[in-house]
Structure formats: C-alpha cells, structure tokens
SEPA-987356 format. One record per residue (C-alpha): chain; x, y, z; residue number from 1. Coordinates in pm, 1 decimal, always signed. Layout:
<pts>
{A {X Y Z} NUM}
...
</pts>
This chain:
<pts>
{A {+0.0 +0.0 +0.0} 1}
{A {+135.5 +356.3 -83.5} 2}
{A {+232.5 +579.8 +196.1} 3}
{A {+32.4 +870.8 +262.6} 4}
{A {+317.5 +1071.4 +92.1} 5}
{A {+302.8 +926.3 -187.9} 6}
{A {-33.0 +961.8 -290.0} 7}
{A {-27.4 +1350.8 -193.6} 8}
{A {+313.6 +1333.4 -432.6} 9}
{A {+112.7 +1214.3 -710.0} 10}
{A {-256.7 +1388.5 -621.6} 11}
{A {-0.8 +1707.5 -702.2} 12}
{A {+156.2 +1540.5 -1017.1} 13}
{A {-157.6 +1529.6 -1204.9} 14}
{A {-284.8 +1808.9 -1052.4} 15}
{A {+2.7 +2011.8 -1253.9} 16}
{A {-58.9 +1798.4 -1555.1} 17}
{A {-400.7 +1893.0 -1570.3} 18}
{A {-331.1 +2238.1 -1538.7} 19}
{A {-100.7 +2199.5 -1822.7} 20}
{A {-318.4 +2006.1 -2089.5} 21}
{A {-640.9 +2273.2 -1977.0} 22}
{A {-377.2 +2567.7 -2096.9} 23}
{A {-316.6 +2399.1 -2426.6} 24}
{A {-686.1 +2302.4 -2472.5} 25}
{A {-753.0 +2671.8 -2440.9} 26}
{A {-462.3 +2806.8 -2682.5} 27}
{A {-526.1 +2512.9 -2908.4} 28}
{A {-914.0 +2670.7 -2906.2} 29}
{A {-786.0 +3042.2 -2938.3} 30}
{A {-559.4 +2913.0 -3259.3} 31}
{A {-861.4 +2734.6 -3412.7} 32}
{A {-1126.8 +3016.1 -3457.6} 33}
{A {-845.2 +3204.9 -3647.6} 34}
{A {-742.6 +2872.2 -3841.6} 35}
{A {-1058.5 +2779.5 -3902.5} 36}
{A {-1159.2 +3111.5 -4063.0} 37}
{A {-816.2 +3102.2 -4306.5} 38}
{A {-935.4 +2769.1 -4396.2} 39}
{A {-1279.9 +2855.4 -4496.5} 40}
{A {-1211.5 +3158.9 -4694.3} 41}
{A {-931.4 +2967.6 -4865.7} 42}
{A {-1216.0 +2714.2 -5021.2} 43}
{A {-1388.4 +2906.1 -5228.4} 44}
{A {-1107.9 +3021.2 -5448.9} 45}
{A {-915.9 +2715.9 -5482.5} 46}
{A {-1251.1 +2519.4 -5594.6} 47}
{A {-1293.0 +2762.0 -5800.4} 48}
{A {-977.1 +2764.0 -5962.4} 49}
{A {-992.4 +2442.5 -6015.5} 50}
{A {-1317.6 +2442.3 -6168.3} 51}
{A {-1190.1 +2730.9 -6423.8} 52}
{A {-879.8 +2525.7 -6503.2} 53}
{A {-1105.9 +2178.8 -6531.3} 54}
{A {-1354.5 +2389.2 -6759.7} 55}
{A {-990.9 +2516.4 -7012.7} 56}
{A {-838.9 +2188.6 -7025.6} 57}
{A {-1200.9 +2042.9 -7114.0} 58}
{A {-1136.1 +2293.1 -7439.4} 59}
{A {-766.3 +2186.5 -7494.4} 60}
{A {-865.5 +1846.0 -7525.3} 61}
{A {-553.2 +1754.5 -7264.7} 62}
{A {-321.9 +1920.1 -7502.6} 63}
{A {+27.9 +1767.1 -7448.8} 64}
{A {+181.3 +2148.4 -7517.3} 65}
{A {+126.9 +2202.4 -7146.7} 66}
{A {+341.7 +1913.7 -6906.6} 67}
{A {+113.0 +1981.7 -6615.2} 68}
{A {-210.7 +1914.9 -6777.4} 69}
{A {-66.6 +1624.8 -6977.6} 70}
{A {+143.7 +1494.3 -6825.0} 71}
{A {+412.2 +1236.6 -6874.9} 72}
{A {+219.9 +1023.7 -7064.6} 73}
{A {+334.4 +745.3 -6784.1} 74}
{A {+258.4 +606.8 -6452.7} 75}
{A {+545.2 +469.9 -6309.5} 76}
{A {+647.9 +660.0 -6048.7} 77}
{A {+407.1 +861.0 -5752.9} 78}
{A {+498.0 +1120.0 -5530.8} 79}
{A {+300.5 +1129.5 -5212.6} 80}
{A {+310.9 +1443.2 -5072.8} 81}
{A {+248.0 +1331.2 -4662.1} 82}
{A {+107.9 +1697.9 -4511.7} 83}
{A {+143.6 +1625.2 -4114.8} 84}
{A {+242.5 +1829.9 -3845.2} 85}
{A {+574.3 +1972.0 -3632.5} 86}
{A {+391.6 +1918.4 -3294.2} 87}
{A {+232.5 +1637.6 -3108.0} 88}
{A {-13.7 +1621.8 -2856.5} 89}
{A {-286.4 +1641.5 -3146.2} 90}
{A {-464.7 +1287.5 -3079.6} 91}
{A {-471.2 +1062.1 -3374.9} 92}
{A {-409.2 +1303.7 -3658.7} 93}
{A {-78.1 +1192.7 -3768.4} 94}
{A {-179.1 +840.6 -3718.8} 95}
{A {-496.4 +822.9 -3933.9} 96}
{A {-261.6 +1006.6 -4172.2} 97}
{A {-1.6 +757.1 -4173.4} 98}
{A {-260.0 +459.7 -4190.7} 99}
{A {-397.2 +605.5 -4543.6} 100}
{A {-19.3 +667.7 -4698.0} 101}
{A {+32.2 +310.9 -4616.2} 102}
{A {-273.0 +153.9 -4774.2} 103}
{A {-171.9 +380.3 -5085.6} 104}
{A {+185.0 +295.1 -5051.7} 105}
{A {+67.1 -85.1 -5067.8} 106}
{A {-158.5 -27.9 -5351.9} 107}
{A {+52.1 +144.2 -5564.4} 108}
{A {+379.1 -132.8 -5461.2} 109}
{A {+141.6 -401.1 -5547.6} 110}
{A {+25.5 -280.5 -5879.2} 111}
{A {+402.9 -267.3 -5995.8} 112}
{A {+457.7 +109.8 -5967.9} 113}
{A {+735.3 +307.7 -5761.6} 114}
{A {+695.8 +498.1 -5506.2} 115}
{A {+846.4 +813.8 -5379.0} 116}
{A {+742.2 +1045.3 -4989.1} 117}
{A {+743.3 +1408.3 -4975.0} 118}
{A {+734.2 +1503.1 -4620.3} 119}
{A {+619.3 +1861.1 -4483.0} 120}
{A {+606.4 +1812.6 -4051.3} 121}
{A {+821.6 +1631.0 -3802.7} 122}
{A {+623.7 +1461.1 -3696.7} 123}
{A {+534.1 +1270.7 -4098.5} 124}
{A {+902.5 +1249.3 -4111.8} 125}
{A {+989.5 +1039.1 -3823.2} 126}
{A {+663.0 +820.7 -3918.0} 127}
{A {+820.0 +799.3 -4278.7} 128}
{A {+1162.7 +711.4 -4159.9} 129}
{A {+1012.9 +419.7 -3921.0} 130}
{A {+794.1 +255.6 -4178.2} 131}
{A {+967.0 +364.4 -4545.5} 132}
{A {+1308.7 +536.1 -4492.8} 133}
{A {+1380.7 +413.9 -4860.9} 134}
{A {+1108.2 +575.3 -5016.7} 135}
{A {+1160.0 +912.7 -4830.0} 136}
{A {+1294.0 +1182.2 -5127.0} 137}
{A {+1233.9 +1495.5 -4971.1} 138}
{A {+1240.2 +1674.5 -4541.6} 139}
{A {+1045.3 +1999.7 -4580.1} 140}
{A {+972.1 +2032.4 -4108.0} 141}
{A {+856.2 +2314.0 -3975.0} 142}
{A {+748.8 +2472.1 -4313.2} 143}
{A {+467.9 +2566.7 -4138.3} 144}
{A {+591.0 +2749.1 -3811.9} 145}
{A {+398.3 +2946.6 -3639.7} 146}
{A {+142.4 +2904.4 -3933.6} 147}
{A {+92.4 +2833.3 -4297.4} 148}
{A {+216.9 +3083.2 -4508.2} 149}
{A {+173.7 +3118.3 -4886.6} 150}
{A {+547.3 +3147.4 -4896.5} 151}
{A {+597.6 +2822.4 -4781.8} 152}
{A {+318.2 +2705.4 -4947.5} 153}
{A {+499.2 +2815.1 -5255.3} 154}
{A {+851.9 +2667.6 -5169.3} 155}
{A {+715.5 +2323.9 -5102.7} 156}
{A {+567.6 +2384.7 -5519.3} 157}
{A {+865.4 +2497.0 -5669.9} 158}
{A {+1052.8 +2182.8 -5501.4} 159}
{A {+763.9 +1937.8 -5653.2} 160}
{A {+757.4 +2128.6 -6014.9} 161}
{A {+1183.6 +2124.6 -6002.8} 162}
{A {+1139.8 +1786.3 -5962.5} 163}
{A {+899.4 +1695.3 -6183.5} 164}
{A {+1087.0 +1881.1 -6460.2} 165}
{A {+1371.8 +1646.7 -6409.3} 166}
{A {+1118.5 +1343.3 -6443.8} 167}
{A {+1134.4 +1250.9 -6066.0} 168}
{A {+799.4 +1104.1 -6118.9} 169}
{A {+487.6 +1095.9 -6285.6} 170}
{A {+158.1 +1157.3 -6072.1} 171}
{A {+216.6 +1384.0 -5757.3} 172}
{A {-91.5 +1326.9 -5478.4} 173}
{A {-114.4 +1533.3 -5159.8} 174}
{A {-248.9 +1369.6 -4858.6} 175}
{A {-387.4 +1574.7 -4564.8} 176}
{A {-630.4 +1652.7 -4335.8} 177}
{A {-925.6 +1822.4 -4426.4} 178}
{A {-1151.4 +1989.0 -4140.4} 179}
{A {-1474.9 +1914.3 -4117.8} 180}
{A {-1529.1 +2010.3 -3733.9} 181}
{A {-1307.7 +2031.7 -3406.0} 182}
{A {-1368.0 +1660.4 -3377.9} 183}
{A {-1371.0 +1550.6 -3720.2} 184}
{A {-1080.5 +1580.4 -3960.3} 185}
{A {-1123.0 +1404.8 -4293.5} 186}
{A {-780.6 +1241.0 -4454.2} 187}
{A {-815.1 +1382.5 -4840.4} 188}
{A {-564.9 +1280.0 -5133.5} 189}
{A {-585.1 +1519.5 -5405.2} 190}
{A {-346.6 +1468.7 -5715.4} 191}
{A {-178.6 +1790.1 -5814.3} 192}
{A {+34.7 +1672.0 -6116.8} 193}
{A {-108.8 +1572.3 -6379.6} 194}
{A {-355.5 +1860.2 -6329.7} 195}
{A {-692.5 +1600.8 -6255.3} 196}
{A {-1040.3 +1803.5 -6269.6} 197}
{A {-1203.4 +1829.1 -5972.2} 198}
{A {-1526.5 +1557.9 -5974.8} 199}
{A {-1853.8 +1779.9 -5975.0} 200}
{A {-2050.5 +1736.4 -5643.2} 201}
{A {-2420.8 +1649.0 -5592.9} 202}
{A {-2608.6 +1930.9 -5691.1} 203}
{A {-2373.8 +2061.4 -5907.5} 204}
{A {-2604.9 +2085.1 -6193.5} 205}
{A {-2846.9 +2292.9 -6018.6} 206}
{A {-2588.4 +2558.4 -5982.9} 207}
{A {-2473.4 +2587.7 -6336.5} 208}
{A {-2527.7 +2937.2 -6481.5} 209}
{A {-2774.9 +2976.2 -6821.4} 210}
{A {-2539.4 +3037.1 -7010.1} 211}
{A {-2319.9 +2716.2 -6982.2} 212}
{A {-2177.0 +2635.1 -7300.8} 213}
{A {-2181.7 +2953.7 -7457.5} 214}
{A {-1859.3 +3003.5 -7700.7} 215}
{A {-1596.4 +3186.4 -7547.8} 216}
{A {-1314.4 +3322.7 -7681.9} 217}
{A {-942.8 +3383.1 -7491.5} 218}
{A {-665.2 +3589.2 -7571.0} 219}
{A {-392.0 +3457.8 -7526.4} 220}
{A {-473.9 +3135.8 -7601.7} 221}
{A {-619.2 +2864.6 -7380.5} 222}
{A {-255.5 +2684.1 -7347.2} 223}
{A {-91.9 +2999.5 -7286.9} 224}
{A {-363.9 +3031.1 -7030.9} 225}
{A {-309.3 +2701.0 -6887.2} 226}
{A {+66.8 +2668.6 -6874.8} 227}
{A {+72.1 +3011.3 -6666.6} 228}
{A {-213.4 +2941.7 -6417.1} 229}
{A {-128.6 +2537.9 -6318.1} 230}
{A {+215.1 +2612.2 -6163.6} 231}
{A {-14.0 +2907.6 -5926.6} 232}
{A {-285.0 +2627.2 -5912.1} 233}
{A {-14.5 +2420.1 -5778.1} 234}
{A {+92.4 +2731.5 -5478.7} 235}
{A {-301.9 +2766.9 -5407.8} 236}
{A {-357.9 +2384.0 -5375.5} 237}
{A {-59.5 +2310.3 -5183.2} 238}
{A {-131.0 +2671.0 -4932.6} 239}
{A {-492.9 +2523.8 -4934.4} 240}
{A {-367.8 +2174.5 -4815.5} 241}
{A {-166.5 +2328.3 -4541.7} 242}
{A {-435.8 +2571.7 -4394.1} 243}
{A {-699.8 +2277.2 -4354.9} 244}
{A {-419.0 +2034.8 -4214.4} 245}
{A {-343.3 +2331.8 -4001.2} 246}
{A {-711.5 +2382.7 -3875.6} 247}
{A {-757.9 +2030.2 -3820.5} 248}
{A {-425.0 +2020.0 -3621.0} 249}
{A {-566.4 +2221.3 -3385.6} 250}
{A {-959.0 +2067.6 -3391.1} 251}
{A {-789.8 +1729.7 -3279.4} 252}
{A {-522.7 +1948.6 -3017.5} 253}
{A {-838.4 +2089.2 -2833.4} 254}
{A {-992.2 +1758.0 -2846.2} 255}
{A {-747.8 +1524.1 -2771.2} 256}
{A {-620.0 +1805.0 -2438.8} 257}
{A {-970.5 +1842.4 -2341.3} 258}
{A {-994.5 +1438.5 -2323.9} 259}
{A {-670.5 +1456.3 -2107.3} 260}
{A {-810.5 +1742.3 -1861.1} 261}
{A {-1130.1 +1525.5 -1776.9} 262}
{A {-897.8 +1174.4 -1766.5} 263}
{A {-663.2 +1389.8 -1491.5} 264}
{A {-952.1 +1496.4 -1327.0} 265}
{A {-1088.0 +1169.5 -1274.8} 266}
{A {-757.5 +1023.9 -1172.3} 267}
{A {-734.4 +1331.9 -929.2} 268}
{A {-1048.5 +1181.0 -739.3} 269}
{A {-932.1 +835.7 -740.1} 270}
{A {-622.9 +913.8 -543.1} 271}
{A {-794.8 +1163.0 -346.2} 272}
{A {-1063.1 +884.8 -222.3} 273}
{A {-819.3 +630.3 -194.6} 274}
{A {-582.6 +871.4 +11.1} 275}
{A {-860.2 +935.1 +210.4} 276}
{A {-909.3 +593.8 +255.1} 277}
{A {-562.5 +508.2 +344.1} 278}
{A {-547.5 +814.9 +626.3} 279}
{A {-885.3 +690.3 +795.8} 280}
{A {-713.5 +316.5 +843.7} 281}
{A {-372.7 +473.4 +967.7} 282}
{A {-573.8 +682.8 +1229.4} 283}
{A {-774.5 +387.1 +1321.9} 284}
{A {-521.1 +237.3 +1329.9} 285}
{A {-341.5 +423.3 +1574.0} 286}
{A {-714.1 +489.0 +1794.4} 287}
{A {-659.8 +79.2 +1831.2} 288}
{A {-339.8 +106.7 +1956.3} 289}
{A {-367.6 +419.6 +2234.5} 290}
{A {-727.3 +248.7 +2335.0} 291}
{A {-483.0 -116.9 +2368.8} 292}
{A {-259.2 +55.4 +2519.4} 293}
{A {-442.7 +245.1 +2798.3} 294}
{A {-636.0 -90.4 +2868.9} 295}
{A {-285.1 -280.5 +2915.4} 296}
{A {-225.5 -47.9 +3180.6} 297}
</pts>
C-alpha cells in the first residue's frame, strides 16, 4: 500500500498535468477560430480555380503542349506528398494520416509502380523514416511554423515542379487533413500533377449558370492560359492543403487536451478517495493502539 506521501506526491503530479493540458486546450481553441476562418475563406477560391482550369483543359482536349495538364504520358512513379504536423499532442491526426499513406503505398507497390514520400512536418518524417526510410525523397519540417504561409506554401511547389521537370515522377498526390469540425478531420488525397479536374458534387447541376456552353473566346490562347495558371494552381492547392491540415491540427489538439483534462480529473479523485481511505485506516489504526494501550495499563 502507498504511503500517505506518496499519494499527496502524485494527487499534485496530475494536478500540474491537468493544469497543463487545460492551458493547451484553451490556446489550441484560441488558434482554431483564427485557423478555421483562413481555412474557410481559402475554399472558395481554390474550388474555383480548379473548376476554371477543369472547364480550359475540357477545351484543350488535354493538349500535351502544357506538361502539367498532360502529363508524362506514364505512370510509373508517384509522389506522395504526406502533409502532417511539427507538434504532437494532437490525438490521432498523424496516425490516421499515416494509416492512409500506407494503404496507398501498398496499392501502388502491389500494382508494380514506384513509389516516392514528400514530407512537410516532423512529426510525418519520423513516421516515414520508421515505416519507409527508402522511399523518403524529400524533409520539408517546420514549413509551417507558427502558421501556414503562402510562402511556404509556394517553396514546397517549386521543389515538386523542379522535380517533376527532371522526371522525378509521374503523378504527384497530396495527402492531408481536411476539417470538417473540431472533432472531425477528414484524410483527403488530391493529385496535383497531372492537373486532374475536380469531380462535380451532388447538386452541381443545379448551380450551373444559363449560359453554360456559350462560345468563349481567350486571348492569349487557352494553353498559354493554362501553362501560366497550373504552376499558381499548384501554390493555391498546396497553401490550401496546409491551412486545412493546419485547422484540423488544432480541432484534434483541443480535443485530444480536453480528453486529457477530464482523464486527470478523474484520476485526481481516485487518489484523493483512496488517500482518504488510506489516512482513515492509519488513524484507526493508531485509535486501536492508544485504546490497547491504555487498557494494558
């Protein structure tokens, strides 16, 4: 049985702990509302960049004058681009991350093809290095620190575009987290390279303008068009990827420290009952021995 002592040690140990993980819940929950925002404003324009860029290489016909619509005309080699985070604490984030790379990783191995890991985080890194330190081409931690940036954003583009100019690969696919809610965070590959439409959505129809399909004409010409915007398309998806991973960081943070407060709390009255348990038998015990004691006299 512990000593009295001990249990008032360790009452105080997770007394401090919970004091800790309630301060991050809160800064996790003051970090959110502003990531959150970023996140959701971001949407709109990507999606509809993408939707412009889906609607000229629809027009092109997937003209092979412009490398990041058409492509390498293979698919031998993937890049995985693994978006995960320079912190812990966040729950299963990274995990559930990991767990789909590794069912693509699989996939992709088993259908004969050769794959490559781009890593932005820490904390994807050591992951990467644990599970596939062959397949790991590129380090990009703490590209994100404090917060996403479009700057970074941008450097971790340039690095996939140098590379796929040198024929690194064929297909590029980012993986992250998209945020659906504080406690839901939805893992989302998006390929990036070749440019791939985005799928319309349910209800997509209802929202198309009268005058779909009316002739338009550019200047300069659609592939001129195309070969300037899909290296910016890259920045925006890539700056888009990072503020939803970021949000969702911070969703599963607040979540995962707010689970922590209420299991400290509940250890705090567990030892608090069972010290108060073990001081009423050391009194009584010691009421046992004075009353012996005075009756031996």
């Amino acid at each position: 049985m512990p000593s009295l002592k001990d249990l008032r040690t360790r009452i105080t140990n997770v007394k401090s702990t919970q004091r800790i993980t309630s301060a991050m819940k809160m800064v996790a929950a003051a970090k959110l509302r502003r990531a959150q925002d970023q996140a959701t404003a971001a949407r709109p324009y990507a999606e509809r960049m993408e939707r412009m860029l889906g609607s000229l290489a629809a027009a092109t016909g997937g003209s092979s004058n412009v490398p990041l619509l058409a492509g390498t005309g293979k698919d031998d080699t993937h890049l995985l681009v693994f978006v995960s985070t320079d912190r812990g604490l966040c729950g299963g984030f990274n995990i559930n991350l990991m767990r789909n790379v590794r069912l693509q990783v699989q996939k992709l191995v088993n259908d004969g093809k050769t794959v490559k890991l781009f890593c932005v985080g820490r904390k994807g890194i050591s992951l990467v290095k644990r599970e596939f330190p062959s397949m790991l081409v590129v380090e990009m931690p703490e590209v994100c620190k404090p917060s996403p940036s479009y700057e970074g954003a941008t450097e971790i583009a340039q690095r996939i575009a140098e590379m796929y100019e040198e024929g690194e690969f064929d297909v590029c696919t980012v993986v992250y987290n998209k945020f659906v809610s504080a406690l839901t965070q939805e893992v989302t590959p998006q390929q990036v390279i070749p440019f791939a439409p985005p799928e319309p959505e349910e209800g997509a129809e209802e929202e198309a303008t009268p005058d779909d399909g009316a002739p338009y004409e550019y200047e300069p010409s659609q592939e001129d068009i195309l070969s300037d915007l899909l290296p910016r398309n890259l920045s925006v998806q890539v700056f888009r990827a990072l503020l939803e991973s970021f949000a969702s960081e911070q969703g599963a943070r607040m979540t995962a420290m707010d689970n922590a407060t209420r299991n400290a709390g509940d250890m705090i009255n567990k030892l608090t009952l069972n010290y108060n348990r073990t001081r009423q038998a050391f009194i009584t015990k010691e009421l046992i021995e004075i009353i012996s004691g005075a009756e031996a006299l």
